[in-house]
MIMAR-489432 format. One record per residue (C-alpha): residue number from 0; residue in one letter; x, y, z. Coordinates in steps of 0.1 Angstrom, whole numbers. Example, Ala and Ser with C-alpha at 12.3 -4.5 7.8 and 13.67 -1.06 7.14 Angstrom:
node resi=0	resn=A	east=123	north=-45	up=78
node resi=1	resn=S	east=137	north=-11	up=71
# end
This chain:
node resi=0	resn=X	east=306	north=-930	up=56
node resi=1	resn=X	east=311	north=-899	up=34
node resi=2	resn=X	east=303	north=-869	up=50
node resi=3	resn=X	east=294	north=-841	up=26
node resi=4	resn=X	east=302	north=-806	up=32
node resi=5	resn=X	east=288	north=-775	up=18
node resi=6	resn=X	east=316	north=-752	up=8
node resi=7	resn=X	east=319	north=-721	up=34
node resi=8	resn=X	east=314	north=-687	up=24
node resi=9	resn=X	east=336	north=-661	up=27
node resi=10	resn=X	east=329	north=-626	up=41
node resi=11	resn=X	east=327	north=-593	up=25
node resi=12	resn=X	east=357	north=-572	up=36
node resi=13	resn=X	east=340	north=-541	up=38
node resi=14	resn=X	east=368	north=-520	up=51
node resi=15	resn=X	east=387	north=-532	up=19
node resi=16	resn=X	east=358	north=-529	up=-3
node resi=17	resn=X	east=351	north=-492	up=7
node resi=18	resn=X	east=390	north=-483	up=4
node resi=19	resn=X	east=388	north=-497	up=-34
node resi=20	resn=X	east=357	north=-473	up=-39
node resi=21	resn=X	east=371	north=-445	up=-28
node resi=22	resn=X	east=407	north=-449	up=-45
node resi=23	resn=X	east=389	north=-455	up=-80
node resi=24	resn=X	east=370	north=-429	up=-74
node resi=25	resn=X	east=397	north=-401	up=-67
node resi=26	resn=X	east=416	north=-416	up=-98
node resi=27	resn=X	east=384	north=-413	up=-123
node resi=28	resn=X	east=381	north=-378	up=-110
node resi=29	resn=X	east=413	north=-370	up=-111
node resi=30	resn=X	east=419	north=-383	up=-148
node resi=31	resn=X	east=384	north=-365	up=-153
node resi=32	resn=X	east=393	north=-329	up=-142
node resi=33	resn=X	east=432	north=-336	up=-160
node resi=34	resn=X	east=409	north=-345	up=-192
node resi=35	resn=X	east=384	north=-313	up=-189
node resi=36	resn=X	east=415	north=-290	up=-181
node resi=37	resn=X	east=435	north=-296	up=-214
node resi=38	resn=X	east=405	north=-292	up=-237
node resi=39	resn=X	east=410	north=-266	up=-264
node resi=40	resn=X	east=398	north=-235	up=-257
node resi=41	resn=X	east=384	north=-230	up=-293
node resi=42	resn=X	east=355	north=-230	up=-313
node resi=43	resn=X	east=352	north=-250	up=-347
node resi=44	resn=X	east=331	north=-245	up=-384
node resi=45	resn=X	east=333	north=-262	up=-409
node resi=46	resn=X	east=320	north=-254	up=-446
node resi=47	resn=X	east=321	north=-267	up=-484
node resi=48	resn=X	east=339	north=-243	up=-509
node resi=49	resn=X	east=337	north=-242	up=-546
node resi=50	resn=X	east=368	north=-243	up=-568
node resi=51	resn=X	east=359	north=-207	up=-570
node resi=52	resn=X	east=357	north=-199	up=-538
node resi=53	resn=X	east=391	north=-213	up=-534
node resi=54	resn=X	east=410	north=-189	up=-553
node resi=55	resn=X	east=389	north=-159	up=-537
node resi=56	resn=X	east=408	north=-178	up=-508
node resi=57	resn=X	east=440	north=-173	up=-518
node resi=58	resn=X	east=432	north=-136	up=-529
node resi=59	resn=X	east=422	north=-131	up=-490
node resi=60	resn=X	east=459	north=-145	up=-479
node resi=61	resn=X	east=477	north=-121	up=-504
node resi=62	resn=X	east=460	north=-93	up=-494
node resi=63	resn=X	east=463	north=-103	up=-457
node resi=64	resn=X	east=501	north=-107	up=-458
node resi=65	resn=X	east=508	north=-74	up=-479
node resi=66	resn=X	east=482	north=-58	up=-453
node resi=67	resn=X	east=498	north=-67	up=-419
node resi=68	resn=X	east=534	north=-74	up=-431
node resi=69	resn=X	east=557	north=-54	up=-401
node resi=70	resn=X	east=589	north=-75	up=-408
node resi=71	resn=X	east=607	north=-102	up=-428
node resi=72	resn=X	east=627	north=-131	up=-407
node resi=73	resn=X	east=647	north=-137	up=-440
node resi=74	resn=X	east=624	north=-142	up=-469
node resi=75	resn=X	east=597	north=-152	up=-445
node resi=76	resn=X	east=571	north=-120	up=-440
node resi=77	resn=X	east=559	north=-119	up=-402
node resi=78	resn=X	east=521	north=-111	up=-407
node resi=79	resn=X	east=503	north=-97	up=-375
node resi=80	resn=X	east=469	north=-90	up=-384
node resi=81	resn=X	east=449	north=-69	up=-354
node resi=82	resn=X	east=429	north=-89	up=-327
node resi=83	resn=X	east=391	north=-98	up=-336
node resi=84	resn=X	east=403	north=-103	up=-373
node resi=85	resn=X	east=403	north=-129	up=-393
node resi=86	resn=X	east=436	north=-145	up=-404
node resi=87	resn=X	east=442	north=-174	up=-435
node resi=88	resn=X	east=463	north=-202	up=-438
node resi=89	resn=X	east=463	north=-222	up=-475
node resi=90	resn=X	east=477	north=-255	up=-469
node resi=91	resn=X	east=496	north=-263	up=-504
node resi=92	resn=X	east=528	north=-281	up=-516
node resi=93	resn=X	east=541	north=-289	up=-479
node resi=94	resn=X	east=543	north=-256	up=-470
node resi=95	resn=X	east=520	north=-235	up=-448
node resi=96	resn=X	east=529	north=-200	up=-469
node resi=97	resn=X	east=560	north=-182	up=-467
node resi=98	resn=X	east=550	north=-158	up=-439
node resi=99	resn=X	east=548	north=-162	up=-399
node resi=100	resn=X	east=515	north=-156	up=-382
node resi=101	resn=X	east=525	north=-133	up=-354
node resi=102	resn=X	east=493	north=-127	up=-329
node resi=103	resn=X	east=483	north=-110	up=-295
node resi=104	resn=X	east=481	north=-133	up=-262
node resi=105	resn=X	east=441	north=-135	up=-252
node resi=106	resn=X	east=433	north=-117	up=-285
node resi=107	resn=X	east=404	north=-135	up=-301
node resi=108	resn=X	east=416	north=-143	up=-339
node resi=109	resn=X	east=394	north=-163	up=-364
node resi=110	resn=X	east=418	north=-190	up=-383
node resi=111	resn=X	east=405	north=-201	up=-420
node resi=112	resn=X	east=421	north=-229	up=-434
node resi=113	resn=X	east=419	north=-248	up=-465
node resi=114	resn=X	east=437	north=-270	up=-485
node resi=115	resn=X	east=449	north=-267	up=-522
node resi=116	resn=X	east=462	north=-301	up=-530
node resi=117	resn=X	east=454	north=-327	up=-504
node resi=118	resn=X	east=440	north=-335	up=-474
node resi=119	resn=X	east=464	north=-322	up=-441
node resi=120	resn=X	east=460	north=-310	up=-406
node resi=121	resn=X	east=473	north=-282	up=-386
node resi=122	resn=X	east=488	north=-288	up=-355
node resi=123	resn=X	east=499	north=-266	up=-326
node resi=124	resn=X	east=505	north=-285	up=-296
node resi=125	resn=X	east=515	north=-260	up=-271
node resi=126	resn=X	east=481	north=-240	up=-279
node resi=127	resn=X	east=461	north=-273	up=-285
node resi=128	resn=X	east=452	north=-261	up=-320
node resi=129	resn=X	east=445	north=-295	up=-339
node resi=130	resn=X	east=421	north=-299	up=-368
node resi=131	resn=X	east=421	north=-312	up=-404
node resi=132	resn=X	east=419	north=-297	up=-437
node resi=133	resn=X	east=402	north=-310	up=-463
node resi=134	resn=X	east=399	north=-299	up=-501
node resi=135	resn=X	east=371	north=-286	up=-506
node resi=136	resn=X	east=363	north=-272	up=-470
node resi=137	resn=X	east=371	north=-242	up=-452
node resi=138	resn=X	east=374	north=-247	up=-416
node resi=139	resn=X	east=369	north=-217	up=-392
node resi=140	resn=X	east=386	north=-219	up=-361
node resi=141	resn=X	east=377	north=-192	up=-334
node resi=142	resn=X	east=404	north=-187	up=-305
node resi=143	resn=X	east=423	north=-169	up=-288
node resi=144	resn=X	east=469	north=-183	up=-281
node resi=145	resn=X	east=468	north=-183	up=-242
node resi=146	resn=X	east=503	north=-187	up=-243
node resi=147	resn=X	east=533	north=-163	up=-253
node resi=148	resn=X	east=561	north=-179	up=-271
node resi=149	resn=X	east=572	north=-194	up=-312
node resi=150	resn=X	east=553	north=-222	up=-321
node resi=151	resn=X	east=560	north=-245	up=-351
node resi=152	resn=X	east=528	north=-255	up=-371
node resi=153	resn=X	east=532	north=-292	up=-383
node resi=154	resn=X	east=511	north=-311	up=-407
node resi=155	resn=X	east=493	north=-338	up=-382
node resi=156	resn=X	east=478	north=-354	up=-414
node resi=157	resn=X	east=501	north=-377	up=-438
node resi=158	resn=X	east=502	north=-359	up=-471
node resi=159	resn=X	east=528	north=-372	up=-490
node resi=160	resn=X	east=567	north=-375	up=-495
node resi=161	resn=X	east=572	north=-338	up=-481
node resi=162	resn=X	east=548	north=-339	up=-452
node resi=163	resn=X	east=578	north=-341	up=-428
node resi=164	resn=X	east=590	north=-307	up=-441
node resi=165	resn=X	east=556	north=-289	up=-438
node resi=166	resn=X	east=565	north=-270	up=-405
node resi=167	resn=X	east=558	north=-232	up=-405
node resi=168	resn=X	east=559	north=-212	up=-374
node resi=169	resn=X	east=533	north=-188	up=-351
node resi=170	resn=X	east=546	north=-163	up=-329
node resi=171	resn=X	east=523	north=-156	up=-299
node resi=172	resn=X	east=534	north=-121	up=-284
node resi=173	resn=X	east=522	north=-104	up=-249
node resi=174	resn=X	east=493	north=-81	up=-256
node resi=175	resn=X	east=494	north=-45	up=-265
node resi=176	resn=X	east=483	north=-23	up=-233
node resi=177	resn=X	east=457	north=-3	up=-239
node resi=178	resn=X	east=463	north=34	up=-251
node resi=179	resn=X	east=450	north=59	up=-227
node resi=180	resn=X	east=443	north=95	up=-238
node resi=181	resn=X	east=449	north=120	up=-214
# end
């Protein structure tokens, strides 16, 4: 006589269940407010250029470095153009100029950047400034450095048997008080 018996279900745990919610919920959040706090703080446009809008380009970084040169850190200019401005950087060669952008803390600053020669990318990790250049295009990036310290700028972009050497630096001072007349 075979006796046939129907498998027995098993209960729900719902303490267990409920603990699992809320632990996956507190770790979502948590990686969600970690993720929303380390966004850049930045704005980005991005236009075509013309072969001839390229070299008005390069006019614009000459004239900005013989403009706001204050010093020289060897043969390297240190460029600090005022707050609200906008500022250049002409990727080229492996090199991001021979000058040092030097700008205010919480100053807004409009970056341009382009590339001459290939594609690369301009990365700043400690003021989560990261976007590629392309030839042809100007990108416009809108920000203002939060932090106050000497960044290196590094090509985030392969570009070639030098791209390891492409690092040029940013300096990020404390802002200028404000002048009261009296």
């Amino acid at each position: 006589m075979a006796i046939s018996s129907a498998p027995e279900k098993k209960k729900v745990n719902i303490g267990l269940f409920l603990l699992t919610a809320v632990l996956t919920t507190l770790v979502v959040g948590s990686f969600a407010m970690q993720t929303i706090s380390n966004r850049p703080d930045y704005t980005v446009v991005k236009k075509k250029i013309t072969r001839a809008q390229l070299e008005e380009f390069k006019g614009k970084v000459k004239h900005m470095v013989s403009t706001y040169t204050v010093r020289h850190e060897g043969k390297l200019a240190i460029v600090h153009p005022p707050a609200d401005s906008d500022i250049y950087l002409l990727g080229r060669n492996y090199t991001w100029g021979n000058y040092i952008l030097e700008l205010e803390q919480d100053q807004p600053y409009r970056l341009h950047l382009t590339s001459q020669d290939m594609p690369h990318a301009l990365v700043v990790n400690e003021l989560k400034l990261m976007n590629r250049i392309r030839l042809g295009q100007v990108t416009t990036v809108s920000f203002s450095p939060h932090k106050v310290g000497r960044f290196n700028m590094h090509c985030g972009d392969f570009c070639g048997i030098g791209h390891y050497d492409m690092v040029g630096a940013m300096i990020v001072t404390a802002s200028s008080p404000a002048v009261v007349d009296r």
